[in-house]
Structure formats: structure tokens, C-alpha cells
C-alpha positions in Angstrom: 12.2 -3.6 -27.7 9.3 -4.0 -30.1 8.8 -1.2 -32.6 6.1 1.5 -31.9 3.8 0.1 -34.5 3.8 -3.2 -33.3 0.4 -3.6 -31.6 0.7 -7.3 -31.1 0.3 -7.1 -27.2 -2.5 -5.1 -27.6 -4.5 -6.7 -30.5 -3.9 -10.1 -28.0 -6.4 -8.0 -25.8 -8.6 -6.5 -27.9 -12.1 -7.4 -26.3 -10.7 -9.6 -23.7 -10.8 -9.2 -19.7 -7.7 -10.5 -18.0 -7.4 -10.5 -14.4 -4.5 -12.0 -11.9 -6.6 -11.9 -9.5 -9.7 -13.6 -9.5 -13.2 -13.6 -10.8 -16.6 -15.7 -10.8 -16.6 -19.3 -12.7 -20.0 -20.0 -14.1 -21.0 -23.3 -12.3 -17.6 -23.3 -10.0 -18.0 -20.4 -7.9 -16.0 -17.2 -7.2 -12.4 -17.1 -6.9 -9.7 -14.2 -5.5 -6.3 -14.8 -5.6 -6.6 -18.8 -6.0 -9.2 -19.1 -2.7 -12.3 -20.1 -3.4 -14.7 -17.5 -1.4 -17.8 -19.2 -1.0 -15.8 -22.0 0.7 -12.7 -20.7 2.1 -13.5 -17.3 3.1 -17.6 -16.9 3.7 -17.9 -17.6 8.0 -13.9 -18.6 7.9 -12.2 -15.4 7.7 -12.8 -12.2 8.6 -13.8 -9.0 6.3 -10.7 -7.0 7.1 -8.4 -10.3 6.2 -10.1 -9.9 2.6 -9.6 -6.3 2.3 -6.0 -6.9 3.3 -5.6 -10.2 1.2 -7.1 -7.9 -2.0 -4.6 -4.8 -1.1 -1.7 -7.0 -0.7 -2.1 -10.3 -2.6 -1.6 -11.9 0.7 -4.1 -13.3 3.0 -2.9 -12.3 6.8 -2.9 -14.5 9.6 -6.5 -13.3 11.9 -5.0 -11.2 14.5 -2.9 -9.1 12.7 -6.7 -7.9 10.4 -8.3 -7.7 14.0 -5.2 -5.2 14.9 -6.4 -2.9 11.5 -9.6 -3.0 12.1 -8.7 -1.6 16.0 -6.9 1.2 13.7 -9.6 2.0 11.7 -11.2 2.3 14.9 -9.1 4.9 16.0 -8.3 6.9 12.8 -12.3 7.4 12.2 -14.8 9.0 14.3 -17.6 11.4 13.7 -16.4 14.7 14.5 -17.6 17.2 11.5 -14.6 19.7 12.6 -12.6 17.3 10.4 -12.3 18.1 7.0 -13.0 15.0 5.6 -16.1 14.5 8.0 -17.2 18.3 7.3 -17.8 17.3 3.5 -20.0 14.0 4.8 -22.0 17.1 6.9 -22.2 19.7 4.0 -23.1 17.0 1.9 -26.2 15.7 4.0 -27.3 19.7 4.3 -27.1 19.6 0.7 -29.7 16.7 0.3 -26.7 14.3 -1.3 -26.7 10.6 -1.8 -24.5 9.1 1.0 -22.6 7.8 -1.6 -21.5 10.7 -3.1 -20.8 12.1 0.5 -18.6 9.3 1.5 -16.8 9.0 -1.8 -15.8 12.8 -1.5 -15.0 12.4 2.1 -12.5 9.5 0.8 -10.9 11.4 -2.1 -10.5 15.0 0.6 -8.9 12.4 3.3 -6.3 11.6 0.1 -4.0 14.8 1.5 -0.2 14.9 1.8 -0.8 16.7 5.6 -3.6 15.0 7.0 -5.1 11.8 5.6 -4.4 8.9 3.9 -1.1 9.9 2.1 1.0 10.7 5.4 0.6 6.8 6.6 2.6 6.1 3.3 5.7 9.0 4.8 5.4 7.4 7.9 6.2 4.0 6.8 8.6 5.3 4.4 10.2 7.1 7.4 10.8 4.4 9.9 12.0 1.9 7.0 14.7 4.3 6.4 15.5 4.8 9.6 16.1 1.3 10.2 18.4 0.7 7.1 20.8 3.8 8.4 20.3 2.9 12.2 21.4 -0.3 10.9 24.2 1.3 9.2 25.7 3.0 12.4 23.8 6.0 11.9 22.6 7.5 16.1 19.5 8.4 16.7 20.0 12.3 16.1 21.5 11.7 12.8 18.3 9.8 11.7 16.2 13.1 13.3 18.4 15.4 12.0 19.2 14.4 8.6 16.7 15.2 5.6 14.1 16.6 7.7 12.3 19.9 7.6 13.5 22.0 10.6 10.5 24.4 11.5 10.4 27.0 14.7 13.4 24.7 15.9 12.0 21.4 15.5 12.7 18.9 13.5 8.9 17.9 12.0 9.1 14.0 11.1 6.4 12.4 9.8 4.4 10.3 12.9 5.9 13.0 15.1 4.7 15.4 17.3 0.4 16.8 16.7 -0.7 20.2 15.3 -3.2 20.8 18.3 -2.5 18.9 21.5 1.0 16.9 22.8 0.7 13.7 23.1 -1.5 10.7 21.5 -4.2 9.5 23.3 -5.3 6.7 20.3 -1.5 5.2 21.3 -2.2 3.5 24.5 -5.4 2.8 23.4 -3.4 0.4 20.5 -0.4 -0.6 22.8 -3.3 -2.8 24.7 -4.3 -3.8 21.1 -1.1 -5.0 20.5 -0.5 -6.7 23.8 -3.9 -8.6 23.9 -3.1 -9.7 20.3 0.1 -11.4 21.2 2.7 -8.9 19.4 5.7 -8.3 20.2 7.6 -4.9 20.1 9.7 -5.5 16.7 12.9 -3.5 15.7 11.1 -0.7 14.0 8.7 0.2 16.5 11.8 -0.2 18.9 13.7 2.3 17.1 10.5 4.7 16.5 10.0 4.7 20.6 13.7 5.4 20.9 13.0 8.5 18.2 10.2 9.3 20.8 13.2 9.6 23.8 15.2 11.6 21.7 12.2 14.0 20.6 11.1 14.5 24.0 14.2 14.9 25.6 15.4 17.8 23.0 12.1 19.2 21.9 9.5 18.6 23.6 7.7 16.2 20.8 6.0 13.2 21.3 4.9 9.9 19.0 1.4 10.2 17.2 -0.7 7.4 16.2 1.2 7.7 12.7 4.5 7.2 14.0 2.9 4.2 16.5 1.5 2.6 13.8 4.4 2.7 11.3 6.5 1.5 13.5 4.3 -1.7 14.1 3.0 -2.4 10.4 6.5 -2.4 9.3 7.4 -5.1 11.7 4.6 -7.1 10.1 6.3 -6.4 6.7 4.1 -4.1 5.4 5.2 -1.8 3.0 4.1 1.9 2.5 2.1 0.9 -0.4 0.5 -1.5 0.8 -0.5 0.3 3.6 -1.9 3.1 1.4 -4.0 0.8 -0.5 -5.3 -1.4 2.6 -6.1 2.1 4.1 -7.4 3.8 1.0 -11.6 3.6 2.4 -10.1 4.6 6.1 -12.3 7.9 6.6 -15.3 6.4 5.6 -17.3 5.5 8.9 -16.9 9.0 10.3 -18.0 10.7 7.0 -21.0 8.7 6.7 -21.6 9.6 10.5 -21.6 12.8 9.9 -23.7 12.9 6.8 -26.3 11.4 8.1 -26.5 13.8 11.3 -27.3 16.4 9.0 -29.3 14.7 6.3 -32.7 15.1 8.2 -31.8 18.5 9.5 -33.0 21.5 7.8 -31.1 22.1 4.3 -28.5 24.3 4.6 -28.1 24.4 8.4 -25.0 23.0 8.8 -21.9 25.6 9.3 -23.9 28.8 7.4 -22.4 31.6 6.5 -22.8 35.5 5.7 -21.6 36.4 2.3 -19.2 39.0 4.2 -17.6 35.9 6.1 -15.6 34.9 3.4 -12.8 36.7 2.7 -12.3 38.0 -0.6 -8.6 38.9 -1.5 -9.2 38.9 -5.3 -9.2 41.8 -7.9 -11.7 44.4 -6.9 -14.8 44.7 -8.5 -15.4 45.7 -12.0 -17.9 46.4 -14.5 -18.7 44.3 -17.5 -19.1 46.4 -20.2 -22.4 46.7 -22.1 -22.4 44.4 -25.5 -22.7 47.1 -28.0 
């Protein structure tokens, strides 16, 4: 290990730029990750193969970018009751750019419940579940073990929905899948026999989380990278909703009395008069 005051690896970047992944060649073109773009990707490939290529380091064959883009499909649409999407509203009331909307729409959808984050659990989840179902583990011991048992249920991440049963975004990607040419892999196997189980003994169902985890890992995706290919995914439905309210009056969008928020602070006190 070198000392602390060596700064040799640093002074060896001092006021240079260095990049393993691409970058524009004056008078040879632009280059990511060894492709040339204006010739091997510009009317070859599709947008969602870049954004995957970029995320990953890998450039994926074309159906399996035309299967995330069907997912963005289904994990955005302009409904302003969302949270993420109800920033993009109260941003266009509030005479925004829809830059600054979207962005903060992207960085609220960044949650460990709902969001962005809880594609990264799923994944994580089903992965495991494999390696002990592998193991010899049964199917209850995968449900049962290290999860969160609440009002009786186990709650698993891709599991069961806080408002209705059932997933209607699931058949809606099983046809994806099908007209695509996938097959069912092992972990989306095992994740529809953690459906059986659920259903059988509580009454849960698969989401579009646990669908999805279930098939990205069979495509050997790992949570990370399915984090980062998935880090924009609210964006459609928060610019949607931005701009439904942008021309609207200002302030129109979900206004409220000052008595409708509750305050549970410290009661109210007087300043005392500088003397």
C-alpha cells in the first residue's frame, strides 16, 4: 500500500479526463464502449439498446431492449395521484421548467417503498432465492426465512400490492414475453412457484416487481444494473403531468386551506421583543 502522502496517482491526473468508456475523436467520430455511433448504432440499433449498452457495458441483443422499453411502458403513466407524478403537477402550477419538474420527479421515484430502489430488492430477492432453492431449501423456507412478517403475511419484495390484489401490467408483459420469443427461465419459474405458495397460504399475488425480477434475472441482469438501466424510469408520466398543469391557472393544482395541514408541532409562541 502506497503511503498517504504519495499523490502519484493523482498528480498522473491532474488536468486530464480519462474515460473507459468512450468519447468524441476529432476527425474520427464518436465512440462508446469501442462502437463507433455514427456508424454502428445511428438507424442500426435501437435507443433503449444504447441506454442499456451505457448502464451495463454490454450492448443487448434487440428484443430483449424492445422487452424494457414494453416495461417502461408499464411502470410510467400519467396519473398525478402518484407521488412522483404529483411533483411534475405541482411543478407546472408552480410555473417550473420541465426540466426541473422531471429531474425532481426522478430523484422522489428514488424511494426504498415505491420507486426505483425496490426493482434493485426484487432482483436481489429472487437471486437468492434461487441459490438456496438450489441448495434444497422449499419454497416456504425461501418465504419464510429473513422476511418481514406483517398482519400475518410475509411481505417479499415483488409480492402482493398496497391497494388492489392482483397485477394487471403482468399479463399485459407475459404477451410481451411470448411475442418476443422468451422462454420462462429458472428464476421466473421459481418466482411463479413463490406466487402458488403466496396464494395458497395468504392470499398474495405476484406484482409487476416480482414478474419482472424474475425475467431480467434470467437475462443475467443484475440488481445494479437494473437500477442504473431504470434510473430515468418515471420520467414520461412526470413530464405528462407537468405539462397538464403548466397552462392551467398557477396554483390550481391540489390547493389547500392553511387548516388542512396538520400541525403536530410545539404550540405557538411569542418571539420576544429585541430589547
Amino acid at each position: 500500500m502506497k503511503a498517504i502522502n504519495d499523490t502519484s496517482f493523482w498528480d498522473q491526473r491532474r488536468g486530464k479526463i480519462f474515460s473507459g468508456k468512450g468519447g468524441w475523436r476529432i476527425g474520427q467520430g464518436v465512440f462508446n464502449h469501442g462502437y463507433s455511433m455514427m456508424d454502428d448504432f445511428v438507424g442500426k440499433v435501437s435507443y433503449m439498446q444504447v441506454v442499456m449498452l451505457n448502464a451495463t457495458g454490454r450492448l443487448p441483443e434487440r428484443r430483449l431492449a424492445d422487452w424494457i422499453e414494453a416495461i417502461h411502458i408499464c411502470l410510467s403513466w400519467p396519473d398525478p395521484r402518484i407521488w412522483c407524478n404529483q411533483i411534475g403537477a405541482l411543478s407546472g402550477t408552480a410555473q417550473t421548467s420541465v426540466i426541473a419538474a422531471t429531474c425532481a420527479g426522478i430523484m422522489a421515484a428514488d424511494a426504498r417503498a415505491y420507486g426505483i430502489k425496490p426493482l434493485f430488492d426484487g432482483l436481489s430477492f429472487i437471486q437468492q432465492a434461487l441459490i438456496s432453492y438450489r441448495s434444497g431449501k422449499s419454497i416456504e423456507e425461501i418465504v419464510m426465512a429473513g422476511n418481514r412478517v406483517k398482519k400475518g403475511k410475509p411481505e417479499i419484495m415483488g409480492y402482493a400490492r398496497p391497494i388492489a390484489k392482483g397485477d394487471e401490467r403482468i399479463s399485459a408483459m407475459e404477451r410481451v414475453t411470448e411475442n418476443l420469443g422468451f422462454s420462462v427461465g429458472e428464476h421466473l419459474s421459481l418466482a411463479y412457484s413463490i406466487e402458488k405458495y403466496l396464494s395458497e397460504n395468504f392470499d398474495e399475488t405476484m406484482n409487476i416487481n416480482g414478474y419482472m425480477s424474475g425475467f431480467l434475472s434470467d437475462q443475467g441482469i443484475s440488481p445494479e444494473e437494473c437500477y442504473r438501466i431504470f434510473s430515468t424510469l418515471v420520467a414520461s408520466g412526470v413530464t405528462a403531468c407537468y405539462v397538464d398543469t403548466r397552462d392551467k391557472s398557477p396554483g390550481s393544482f391540489l390547493p389547500l386551506y392553511c387548516n388542512d395541514v396538520v400541525y403536530k408541532g410545539k404550540p405557538k409562541r411569542v418571539v420576544p421583543a429585541r430589547s
